[in-house]
C-alpha positions in Angstrom: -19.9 25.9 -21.5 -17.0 23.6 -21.9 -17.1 19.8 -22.5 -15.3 17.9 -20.6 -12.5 15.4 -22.9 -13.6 11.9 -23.1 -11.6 9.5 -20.7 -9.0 7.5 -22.5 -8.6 3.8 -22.3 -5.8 2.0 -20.8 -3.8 1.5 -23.9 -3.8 5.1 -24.8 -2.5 6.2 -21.5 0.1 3.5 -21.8 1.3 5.6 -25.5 1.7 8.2 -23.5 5.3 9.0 -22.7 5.1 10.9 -19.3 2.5 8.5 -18.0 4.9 5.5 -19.1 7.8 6.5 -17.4 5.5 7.4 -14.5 4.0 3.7 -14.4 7.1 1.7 -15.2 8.9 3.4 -12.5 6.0 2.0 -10.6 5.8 -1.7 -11.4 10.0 -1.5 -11.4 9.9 -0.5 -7.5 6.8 -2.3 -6.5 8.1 -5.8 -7.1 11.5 -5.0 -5.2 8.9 -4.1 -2.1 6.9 -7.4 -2.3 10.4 -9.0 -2.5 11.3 -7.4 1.0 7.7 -7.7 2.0 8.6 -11.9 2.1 12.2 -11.8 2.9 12.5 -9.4 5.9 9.8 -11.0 8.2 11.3 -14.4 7.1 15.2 -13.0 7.9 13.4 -12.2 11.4 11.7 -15.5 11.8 13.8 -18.0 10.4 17.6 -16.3 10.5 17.1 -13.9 13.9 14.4 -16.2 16.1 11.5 -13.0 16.1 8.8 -14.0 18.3 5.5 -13.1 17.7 6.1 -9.3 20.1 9.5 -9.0 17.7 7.1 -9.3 14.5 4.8 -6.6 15.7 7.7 -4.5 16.8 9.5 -5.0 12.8 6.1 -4.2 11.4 5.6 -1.2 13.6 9.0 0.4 12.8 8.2 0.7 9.1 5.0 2.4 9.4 5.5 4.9 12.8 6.4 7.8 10.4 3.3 7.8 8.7 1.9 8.8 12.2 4.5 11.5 12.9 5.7 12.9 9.8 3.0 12.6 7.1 1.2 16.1 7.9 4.8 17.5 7.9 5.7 16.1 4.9 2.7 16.9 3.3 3.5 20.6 3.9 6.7 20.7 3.0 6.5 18.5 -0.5 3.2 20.9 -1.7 5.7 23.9 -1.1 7.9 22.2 -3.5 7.6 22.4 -7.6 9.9 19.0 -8.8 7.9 17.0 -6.9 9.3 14.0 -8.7 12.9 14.7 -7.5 11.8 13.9 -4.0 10.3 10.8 -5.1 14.1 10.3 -6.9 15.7 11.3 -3.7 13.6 8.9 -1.3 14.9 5.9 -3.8 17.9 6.6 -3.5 18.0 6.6 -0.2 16.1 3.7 0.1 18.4 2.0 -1.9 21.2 2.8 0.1 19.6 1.8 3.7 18.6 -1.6 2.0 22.3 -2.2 1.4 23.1 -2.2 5.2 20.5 -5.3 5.8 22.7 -7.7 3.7 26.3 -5.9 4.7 25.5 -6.6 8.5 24.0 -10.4 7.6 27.6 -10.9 5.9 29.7 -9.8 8.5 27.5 -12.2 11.0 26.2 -9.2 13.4 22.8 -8.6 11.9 20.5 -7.9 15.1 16.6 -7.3 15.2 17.3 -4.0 16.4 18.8 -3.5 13.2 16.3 -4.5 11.0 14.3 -1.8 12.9 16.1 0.6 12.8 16.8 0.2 9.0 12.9 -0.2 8.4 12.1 2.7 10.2 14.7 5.0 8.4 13.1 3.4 4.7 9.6 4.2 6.1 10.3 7.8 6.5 11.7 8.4 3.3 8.0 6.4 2.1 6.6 8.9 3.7 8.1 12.0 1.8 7.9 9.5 -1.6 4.2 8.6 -1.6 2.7 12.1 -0.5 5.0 13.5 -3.4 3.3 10.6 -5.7 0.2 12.0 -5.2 0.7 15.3 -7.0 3.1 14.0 -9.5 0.1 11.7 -10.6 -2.3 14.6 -11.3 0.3 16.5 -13.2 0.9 13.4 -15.2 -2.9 12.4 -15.5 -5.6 14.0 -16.7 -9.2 14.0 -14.7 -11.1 12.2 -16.7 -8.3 9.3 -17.1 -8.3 9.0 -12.7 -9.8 5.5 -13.1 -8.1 3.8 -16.0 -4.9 5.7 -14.3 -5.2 3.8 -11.1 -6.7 0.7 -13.3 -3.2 0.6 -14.8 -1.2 1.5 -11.0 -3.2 -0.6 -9.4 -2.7 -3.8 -11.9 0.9 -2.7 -11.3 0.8 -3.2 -7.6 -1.2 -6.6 -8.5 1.4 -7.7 -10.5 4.2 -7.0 -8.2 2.1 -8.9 -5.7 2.0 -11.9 -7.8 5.9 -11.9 -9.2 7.1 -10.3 -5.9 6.7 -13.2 -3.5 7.3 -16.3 -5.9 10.5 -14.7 -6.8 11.3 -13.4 -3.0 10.5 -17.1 -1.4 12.8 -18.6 -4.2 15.2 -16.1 -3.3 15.3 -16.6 0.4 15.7 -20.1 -0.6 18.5 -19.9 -2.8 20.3 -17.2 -1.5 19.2 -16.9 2.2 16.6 -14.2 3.2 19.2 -11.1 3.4 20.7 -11.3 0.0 17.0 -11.6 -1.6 16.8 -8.2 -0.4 20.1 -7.0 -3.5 16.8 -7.1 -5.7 14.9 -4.3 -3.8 17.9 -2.4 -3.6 18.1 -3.0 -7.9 14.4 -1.8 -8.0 14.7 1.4 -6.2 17.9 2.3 -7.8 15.8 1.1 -11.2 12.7 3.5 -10.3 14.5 6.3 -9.7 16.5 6.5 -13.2 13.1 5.4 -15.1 11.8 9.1 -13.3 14.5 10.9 -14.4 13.3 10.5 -17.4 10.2 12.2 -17.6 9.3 16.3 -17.2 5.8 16.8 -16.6 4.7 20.2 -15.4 4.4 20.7 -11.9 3.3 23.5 -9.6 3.6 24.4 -5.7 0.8 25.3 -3.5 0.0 29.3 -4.1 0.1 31.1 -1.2 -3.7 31.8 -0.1 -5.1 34.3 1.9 -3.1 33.8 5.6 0.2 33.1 3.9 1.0 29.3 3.3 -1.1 26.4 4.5 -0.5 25.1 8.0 0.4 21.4 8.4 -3.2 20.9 10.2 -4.9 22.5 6.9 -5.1 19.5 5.2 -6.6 17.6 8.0 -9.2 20.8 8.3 -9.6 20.2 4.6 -11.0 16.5 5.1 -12.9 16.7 7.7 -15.0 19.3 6.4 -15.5 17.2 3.1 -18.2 14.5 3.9 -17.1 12.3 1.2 -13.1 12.3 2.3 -14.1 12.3 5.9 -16.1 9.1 5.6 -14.2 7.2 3.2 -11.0 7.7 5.1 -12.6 6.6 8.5 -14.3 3.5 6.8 -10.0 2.8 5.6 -8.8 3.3 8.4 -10.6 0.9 10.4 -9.9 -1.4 7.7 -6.1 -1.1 7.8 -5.9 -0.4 12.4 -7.7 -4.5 12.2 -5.8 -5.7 8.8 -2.6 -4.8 10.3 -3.3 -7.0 13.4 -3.7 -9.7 10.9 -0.9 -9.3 8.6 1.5 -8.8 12.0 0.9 -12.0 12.6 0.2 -13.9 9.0 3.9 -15.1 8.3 4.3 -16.1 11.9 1.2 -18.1 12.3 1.4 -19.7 8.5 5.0 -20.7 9.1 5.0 -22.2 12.6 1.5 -23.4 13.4 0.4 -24.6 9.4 4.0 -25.1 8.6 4.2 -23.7 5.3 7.6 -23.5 3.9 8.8 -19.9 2.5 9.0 -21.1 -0.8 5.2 -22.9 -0.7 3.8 -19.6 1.1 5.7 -17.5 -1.7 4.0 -19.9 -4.2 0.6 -19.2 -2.6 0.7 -15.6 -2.4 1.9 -14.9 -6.0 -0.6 -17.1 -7.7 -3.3 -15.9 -5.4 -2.0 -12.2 -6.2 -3.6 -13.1 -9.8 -6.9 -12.1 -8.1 -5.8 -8.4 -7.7 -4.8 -8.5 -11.8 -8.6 -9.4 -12.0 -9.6 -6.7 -9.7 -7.6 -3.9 -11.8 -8.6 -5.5 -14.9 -13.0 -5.1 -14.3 -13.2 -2.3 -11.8 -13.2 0.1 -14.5 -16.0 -2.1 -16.5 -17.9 -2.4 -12.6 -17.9 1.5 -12.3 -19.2 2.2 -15.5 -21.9 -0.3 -14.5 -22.7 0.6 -11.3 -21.3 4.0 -10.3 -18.1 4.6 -8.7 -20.0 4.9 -5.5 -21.8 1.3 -5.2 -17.9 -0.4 -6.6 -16.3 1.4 -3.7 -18.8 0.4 -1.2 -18.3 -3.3 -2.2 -14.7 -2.8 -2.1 -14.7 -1.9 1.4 -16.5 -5.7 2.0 -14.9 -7.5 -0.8 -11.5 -7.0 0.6 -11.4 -7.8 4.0 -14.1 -10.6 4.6 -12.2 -13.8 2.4 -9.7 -13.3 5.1 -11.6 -15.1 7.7 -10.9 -18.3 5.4 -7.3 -18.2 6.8 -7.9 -18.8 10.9 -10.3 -21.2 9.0 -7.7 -23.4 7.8 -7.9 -26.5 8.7 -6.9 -30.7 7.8 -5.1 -31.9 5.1 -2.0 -30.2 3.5 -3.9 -29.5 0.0 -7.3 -28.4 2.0 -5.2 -26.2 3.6 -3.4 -24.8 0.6 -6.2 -24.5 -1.3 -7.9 -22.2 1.9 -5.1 -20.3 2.1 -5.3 -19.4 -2.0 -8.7 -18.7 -1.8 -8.4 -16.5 1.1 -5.6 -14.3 -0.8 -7.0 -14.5 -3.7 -10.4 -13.2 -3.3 -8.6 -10.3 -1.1 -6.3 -9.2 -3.4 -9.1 -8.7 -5.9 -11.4 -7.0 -3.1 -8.3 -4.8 -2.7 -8.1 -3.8 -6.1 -11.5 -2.2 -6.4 -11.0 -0.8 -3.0 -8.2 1.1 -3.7 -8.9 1.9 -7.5 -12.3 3.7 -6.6 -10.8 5.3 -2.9 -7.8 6.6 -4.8 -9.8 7.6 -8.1 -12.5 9.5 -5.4 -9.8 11.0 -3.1 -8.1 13.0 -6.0 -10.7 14.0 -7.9 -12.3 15.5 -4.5 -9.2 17.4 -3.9 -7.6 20.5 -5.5 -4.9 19.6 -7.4 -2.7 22.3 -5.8 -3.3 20.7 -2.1 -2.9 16.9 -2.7 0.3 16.3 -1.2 -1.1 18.3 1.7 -4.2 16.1 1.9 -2.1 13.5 1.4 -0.1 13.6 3.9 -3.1 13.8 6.5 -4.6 11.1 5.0 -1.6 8.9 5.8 -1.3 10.7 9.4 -4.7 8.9 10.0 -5.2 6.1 7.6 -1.1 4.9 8.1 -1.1 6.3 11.1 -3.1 3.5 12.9 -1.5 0.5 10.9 1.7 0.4 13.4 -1.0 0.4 16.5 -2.7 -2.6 14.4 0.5 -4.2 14.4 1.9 -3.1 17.9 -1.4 -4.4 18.7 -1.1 -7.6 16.6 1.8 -8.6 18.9 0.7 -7.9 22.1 -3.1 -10.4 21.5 -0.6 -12.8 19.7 0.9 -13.2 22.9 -1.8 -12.6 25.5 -4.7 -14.9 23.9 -2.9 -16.4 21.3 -1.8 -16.0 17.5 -5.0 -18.0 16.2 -7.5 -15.7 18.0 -5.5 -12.9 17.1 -6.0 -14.1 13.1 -10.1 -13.5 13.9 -10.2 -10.4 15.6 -8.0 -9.2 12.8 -10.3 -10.9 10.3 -14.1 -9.8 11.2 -13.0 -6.1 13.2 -11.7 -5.0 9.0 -15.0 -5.7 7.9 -17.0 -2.9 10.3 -15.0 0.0 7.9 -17.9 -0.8 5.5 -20.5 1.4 7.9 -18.7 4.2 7.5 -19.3 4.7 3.9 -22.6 2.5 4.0 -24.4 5.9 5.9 -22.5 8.5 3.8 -23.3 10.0 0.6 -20.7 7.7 -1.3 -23.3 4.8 -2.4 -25.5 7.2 -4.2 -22.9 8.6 -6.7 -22.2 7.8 -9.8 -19.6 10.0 -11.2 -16.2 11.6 -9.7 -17.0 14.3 -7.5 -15.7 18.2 -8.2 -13.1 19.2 -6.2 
């Protein structure tokens, strides 16, 4: 009987050529997107006049692929061996649609239906990137590295969060909300060369028995695992009520607290710091508790500090300091949701078929973030932005039942796939 290797810690992986290129390419891009992330609802707010329907229609636009094309692109990317040239392609291409957004701002006809339609195009190539990211990150990491893996990703994404927004509110600023969007375009065109640089081996799906997989296999392949089927209800709630929130966070922090874009930037990179300390003890919590109790306070820890922000209330420092704690204690919640999700989900799944899970993961779990947002809108304007913020807030925190009554508190080590 073989031994499984010992997991490696975080500074080993980091030696690691192929992993390095794979990571950098990560923290490169991901601090371009929390740039855009500040500057485009701000270029729709503050530049265009979006009303709070307009926000929820912007936010919608980028995330209505993952509805429609993520089993499709699931398929087709598992079919594929160089799954890391489709992750170059999408950057390029991303690059090049982020160009337009500043062009058209220059030239003084810059229309919301613009921005749409340019944040719909840059969703869909998302799509194809992030279900190709999937396999590429097996082929690059080893099993028993999955958690110090997405440790290091995931600190990656916390540190975009914290330099992304500071530097993206100074931007708008300075420059005016559609040229703070040149640095995205620099990070995409950054993340792709930084994966050219790496080979690691990768395979396509085998044919099985039947011929290839259908598009629906993946879904077939979730729901029949209990542990994917529950944890991916229990995130999906989560993101269908956070995305009602976040459609109308800028709007609502803007106009009704009147926080400036360089203050809110200011608040959301330093409170980002708490997603840094997420990444940084997750690893130290599982080996603790068990993956299985971490994820099941993940699913509380990041969506109840929220509530602090409809909370909000008196003097411009009380306020501040609400607002910091509320994204603070998230972003850390965050962390050890998405570390311990993400380390389950692929070590649950047959290397061979993650891009095809994938992608029916994000046909449900993305699929229902531009409804939260569509839905966002339409209570922002029917009951109001404020009561929007608390249905938002408390209706994330019910994801935590679904894992509660599944078999994910009682484990302790990553499943078999």
């Amino acid at each position: 009987m073989t031994t499984e290797v010992p997991p490696r810690p975080a500074a080993a992986l980091l030696r690691d050529r192929e992993f390095r290129g794979y990571w950098s390419a990560h923290v490169v891009s991901l601090v371009g997107d929390q740039i855009s992330l500040i500057a485009v609802p701000l270029l729709a707010v503050l530049t265009i006049g979006a009303g709070a329907a307009e926000m929820g229609y912007l936010t919608a636009a980028a995330l209505i692929p993952n509805l429609f094309l993520s089993l499709l692109a699931g398929a087709w990317v598992d079919r594929r061996a160089a799954k890391r040239k489709v992750m170059i392609g999408a950057d390029l291409g991303r690059a090049a649609l982020l160009t337009v957004v500043p062009v058209l701002a220059f030239a003084g006809v810059l229309q919301l239906w613009h921005l749409c339609a340019v944040a719909l195009a840059i969703g869909t190539l998302t799509v194809f990137y992030e279900v190709a990211d999937g396999s590429l990150f097996a082929s690059v990491v080893r099993r028993p590295d999955y958690i110090a893996a997405n440790s290091l990703t995931n600190g990656a994404r916390a540190m975009s969060y914290v330099a992304g927004p500071s530097v993206g509110g100074v931007l708008v600023q300075v420059l005016t909300a559609p040229f703070a969007l040149v640095a995205d375009v620099l990070s995409y065109l950054g993340s792709a060369v930084l994966l050219t640089r790496i080979a690691p081996p990768e395979n396509a799906a085998p044919a099985s028995e039947g011929g290839r997989p259908g598009i629906g296999s993946g879904l077939a392949f979730v729901a029949r695992s209990v542990v994917l089927r529950q944890l991916l209800l229990g995130v999906t709630v989560i993101n269908l009520f956070n995305y009602v929130f976040h459609a109308m966070l800028i709007f609502y922090v803007t106009t009704e607290l009147g926080v400036s874009p360089g203050l809110l930037g200011t608040i959301l990179g330093i409170a980002s710091l708490g997603g840094l300390v997420g990444a940084a003890v997750t690893g130290t919590l599982t080996r603790r508790f068990g993956i299985g109790p971490v994820v099941v306070l993940g699913y509380v820890a990041f969506p109840l500090p929220l509530v602090l922000i409809p909370l909000a209330d008196g003097s411009r420092p009380v306020v501040v300091g609400m607002l910091l704690a509320a994204e603070f204690l998230s972003a850390l919640g965050v962390m050890i949701l998405d570390i311990g999700v993400g380390s389950l989900q692929t070590a649950a799944t047959p290397v061979s078929r993650l891009a095809l899970v994938k992608g029916a993961q994000r046909t449900v779990n993305y699929g229902v973030r531009p409804i939260g947002a569509l839905l966002g809108g339409l209570l922002g304007e029917l009951i109001g932005v404020h009561e929007t913020l608390w249905i938002g807030a408390v209706g994330a925190v019910a994801g935590v039942l679904f894992v509660a009554f599944s078999p994910v508190p009682r484990m302790r080590e990553l499943p078999t796939a």
